[in-house]
Backbone as JSON, one array per atom type, in Angstrom:
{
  "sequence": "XXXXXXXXXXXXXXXXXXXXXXXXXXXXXXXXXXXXXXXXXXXXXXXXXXXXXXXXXXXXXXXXXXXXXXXXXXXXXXXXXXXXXXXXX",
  "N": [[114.03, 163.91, 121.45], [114.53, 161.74, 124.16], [115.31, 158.57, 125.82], [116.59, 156.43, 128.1], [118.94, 154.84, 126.38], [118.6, 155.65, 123.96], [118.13, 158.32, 121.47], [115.5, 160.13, 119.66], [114.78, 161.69, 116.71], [111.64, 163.29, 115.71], [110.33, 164.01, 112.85], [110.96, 167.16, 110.87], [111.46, 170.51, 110.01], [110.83, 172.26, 107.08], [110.46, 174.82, 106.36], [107.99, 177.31, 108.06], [105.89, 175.78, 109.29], [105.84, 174.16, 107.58], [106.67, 170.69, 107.14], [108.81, 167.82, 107.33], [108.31, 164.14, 107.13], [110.2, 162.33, 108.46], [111.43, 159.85, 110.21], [113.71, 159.32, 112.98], [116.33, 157.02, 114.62], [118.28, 157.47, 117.08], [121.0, 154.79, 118.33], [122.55, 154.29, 121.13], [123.79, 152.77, 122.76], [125.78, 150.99, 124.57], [129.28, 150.84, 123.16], [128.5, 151.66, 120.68], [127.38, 154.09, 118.12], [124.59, 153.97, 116.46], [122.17, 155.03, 113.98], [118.93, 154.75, 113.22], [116.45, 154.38, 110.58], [113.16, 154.82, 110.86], [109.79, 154.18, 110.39], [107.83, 156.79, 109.09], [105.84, 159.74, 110.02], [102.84, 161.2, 110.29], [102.65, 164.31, 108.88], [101.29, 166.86, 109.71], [100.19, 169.62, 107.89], [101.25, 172.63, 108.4], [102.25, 173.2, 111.08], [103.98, 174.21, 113.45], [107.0, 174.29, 115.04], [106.41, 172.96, 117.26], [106.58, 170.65, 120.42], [108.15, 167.64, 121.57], [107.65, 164.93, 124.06], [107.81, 162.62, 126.84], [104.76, 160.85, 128.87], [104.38, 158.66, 130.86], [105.11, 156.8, 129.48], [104.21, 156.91, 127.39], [104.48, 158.81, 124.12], [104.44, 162.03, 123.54], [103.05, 165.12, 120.84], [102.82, 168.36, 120.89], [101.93, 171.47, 120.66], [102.81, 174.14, 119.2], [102.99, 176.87, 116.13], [100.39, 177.92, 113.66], [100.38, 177.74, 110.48], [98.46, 177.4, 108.21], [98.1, 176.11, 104.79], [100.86, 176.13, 104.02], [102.37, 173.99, 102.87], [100.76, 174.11, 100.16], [101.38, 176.37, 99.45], [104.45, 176.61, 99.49], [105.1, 174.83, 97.36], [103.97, 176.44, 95.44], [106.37, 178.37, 95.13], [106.01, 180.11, 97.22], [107.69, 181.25, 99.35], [107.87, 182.11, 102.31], [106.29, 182.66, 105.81], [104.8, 184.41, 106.41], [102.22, 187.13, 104.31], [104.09, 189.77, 102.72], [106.42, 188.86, 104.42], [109.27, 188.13, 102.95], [111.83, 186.26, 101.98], [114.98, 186.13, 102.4], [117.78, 185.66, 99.81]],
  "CA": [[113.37, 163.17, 122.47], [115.58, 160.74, 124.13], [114.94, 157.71, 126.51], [117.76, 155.56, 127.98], [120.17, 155.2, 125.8], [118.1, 156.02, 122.42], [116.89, 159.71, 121.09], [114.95, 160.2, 118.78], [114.16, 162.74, 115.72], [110.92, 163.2, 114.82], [110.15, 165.33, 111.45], [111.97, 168.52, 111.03], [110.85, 171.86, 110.14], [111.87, 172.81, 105.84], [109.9, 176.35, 106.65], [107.24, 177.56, 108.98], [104.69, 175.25, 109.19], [105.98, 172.65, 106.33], [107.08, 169.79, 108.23], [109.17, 166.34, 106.86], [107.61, 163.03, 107.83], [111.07, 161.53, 109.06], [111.94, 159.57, 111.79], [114.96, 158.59, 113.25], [116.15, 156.51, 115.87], [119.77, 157.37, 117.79], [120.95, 153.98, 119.87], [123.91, 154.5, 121.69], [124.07, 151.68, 123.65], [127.53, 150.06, 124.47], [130.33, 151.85, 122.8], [128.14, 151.78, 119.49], [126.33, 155.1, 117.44], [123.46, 153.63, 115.31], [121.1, 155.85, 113.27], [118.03, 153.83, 112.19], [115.4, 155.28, 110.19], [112.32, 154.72, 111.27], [108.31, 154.39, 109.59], [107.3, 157.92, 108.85], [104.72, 159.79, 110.59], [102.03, 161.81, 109.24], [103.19, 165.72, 108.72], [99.81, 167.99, 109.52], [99.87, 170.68, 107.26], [100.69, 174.16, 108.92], [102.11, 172.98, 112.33], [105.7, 174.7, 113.27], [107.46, 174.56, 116.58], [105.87, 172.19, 118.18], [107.35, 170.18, 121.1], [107.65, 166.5, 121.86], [107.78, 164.67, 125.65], [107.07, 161.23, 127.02], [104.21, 160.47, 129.81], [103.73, 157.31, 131.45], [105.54, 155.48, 127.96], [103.67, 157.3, 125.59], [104.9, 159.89, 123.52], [103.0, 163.6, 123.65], [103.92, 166.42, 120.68], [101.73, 169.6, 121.21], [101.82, 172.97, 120.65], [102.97, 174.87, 118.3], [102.03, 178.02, 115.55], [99.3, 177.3, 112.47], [100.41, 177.9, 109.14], [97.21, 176.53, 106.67], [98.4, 176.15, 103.67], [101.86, 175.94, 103.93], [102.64, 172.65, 102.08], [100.84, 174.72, 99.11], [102.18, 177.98, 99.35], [105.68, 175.97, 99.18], [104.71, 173.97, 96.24], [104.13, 177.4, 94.55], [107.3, 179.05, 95.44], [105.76, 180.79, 98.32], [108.85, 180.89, 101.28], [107.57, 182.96, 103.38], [105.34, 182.29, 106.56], [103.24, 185.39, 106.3], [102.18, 188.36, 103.52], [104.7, 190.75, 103.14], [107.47, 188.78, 104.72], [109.95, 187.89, 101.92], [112.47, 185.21, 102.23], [116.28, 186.8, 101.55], [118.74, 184.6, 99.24]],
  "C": [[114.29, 162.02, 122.83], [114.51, 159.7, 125.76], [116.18, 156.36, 126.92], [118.64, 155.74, 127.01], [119.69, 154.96, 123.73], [117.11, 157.65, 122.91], [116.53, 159.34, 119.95], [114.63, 161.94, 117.92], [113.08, 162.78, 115.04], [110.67, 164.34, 114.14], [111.15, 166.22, 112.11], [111.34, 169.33, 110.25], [111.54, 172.43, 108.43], [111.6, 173.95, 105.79], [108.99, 176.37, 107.46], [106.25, 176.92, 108.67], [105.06, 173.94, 108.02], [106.9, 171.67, 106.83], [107.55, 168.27, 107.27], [108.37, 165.43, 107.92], [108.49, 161.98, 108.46], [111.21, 161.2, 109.89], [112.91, 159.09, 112.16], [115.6, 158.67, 114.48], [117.78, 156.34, 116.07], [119.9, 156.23, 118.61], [122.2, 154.07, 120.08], [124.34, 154.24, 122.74], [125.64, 150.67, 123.35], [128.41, 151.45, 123.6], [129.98, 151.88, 120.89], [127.53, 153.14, 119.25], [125.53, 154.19, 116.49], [122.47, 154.16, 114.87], [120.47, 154.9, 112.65], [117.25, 154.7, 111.91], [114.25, 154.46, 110.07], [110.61, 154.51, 110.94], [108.02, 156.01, 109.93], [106.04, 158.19, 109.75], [103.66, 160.43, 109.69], [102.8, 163.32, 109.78], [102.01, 166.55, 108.5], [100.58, 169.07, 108.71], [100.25, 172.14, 107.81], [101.09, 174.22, 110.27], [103.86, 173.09, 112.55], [106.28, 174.96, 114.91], [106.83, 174.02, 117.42], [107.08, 171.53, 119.24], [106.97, 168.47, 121.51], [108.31, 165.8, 123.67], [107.15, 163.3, 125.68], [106.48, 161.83, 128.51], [103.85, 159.25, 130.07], [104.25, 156.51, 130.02], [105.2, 156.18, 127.34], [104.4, 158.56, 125.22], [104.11, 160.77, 122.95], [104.06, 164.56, 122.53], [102.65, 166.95, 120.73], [102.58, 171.04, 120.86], [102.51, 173.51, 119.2], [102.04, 176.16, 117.31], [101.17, 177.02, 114.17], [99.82, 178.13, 111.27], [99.49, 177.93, 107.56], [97.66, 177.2, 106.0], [99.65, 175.9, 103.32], [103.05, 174.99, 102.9], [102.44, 173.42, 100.13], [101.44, 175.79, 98.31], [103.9, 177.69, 98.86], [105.84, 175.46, 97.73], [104.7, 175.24, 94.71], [104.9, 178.74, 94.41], [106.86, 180.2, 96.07], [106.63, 180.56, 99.64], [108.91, 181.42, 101.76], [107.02, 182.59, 104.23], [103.99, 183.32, 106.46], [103.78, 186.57, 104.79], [103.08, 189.03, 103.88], [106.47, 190.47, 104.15], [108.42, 187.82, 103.95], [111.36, 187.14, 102.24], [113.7, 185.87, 101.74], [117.27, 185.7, 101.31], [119.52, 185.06, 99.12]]
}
């Protein structure tokens, strides 16, 4: 998501649906790069490929697929998104 002369990263994706709570803020104003990191957001549970956009100032993410459970399924060396589809190492 970018805006003038700052993007932004919010969360990132560690498998389908299990989402980091990071944020971080590109400014690349003047002949500087500065990566700040940012207050965390919250990370729903189960929510993968979403997309983010500004309206009118504010900042909109939406859409994406549903995972429930994901966070757990991870937790119990489940790395898959669905039954039957097996993660290759």
């Amino acid at each position: 998501m970018n805006k003038g002369d700052k993007t932004w990263l919010i969360n990132g994706e560690a498998k389908p649906g299990l989402r980091t709570d990071a944020v971080f803020e590109l400014d690349f104003t003047g002949n500087n790069l500065k990566w700040n990191k940012l207050a965390p957001v919250a990370s729903p549970d189960g929510v993968a490929g979403g997309f983010a956009g500004m309206s009118n100032d504010s900042l909109i993410f939406a859409g994406g697929a549903g995972f429930k459970g994901s966070r757990e399924n991870y937790q119990n060396g489940k790395n898959y998104a669905h039954e039957g589809l097996k993660k290759i190492i």
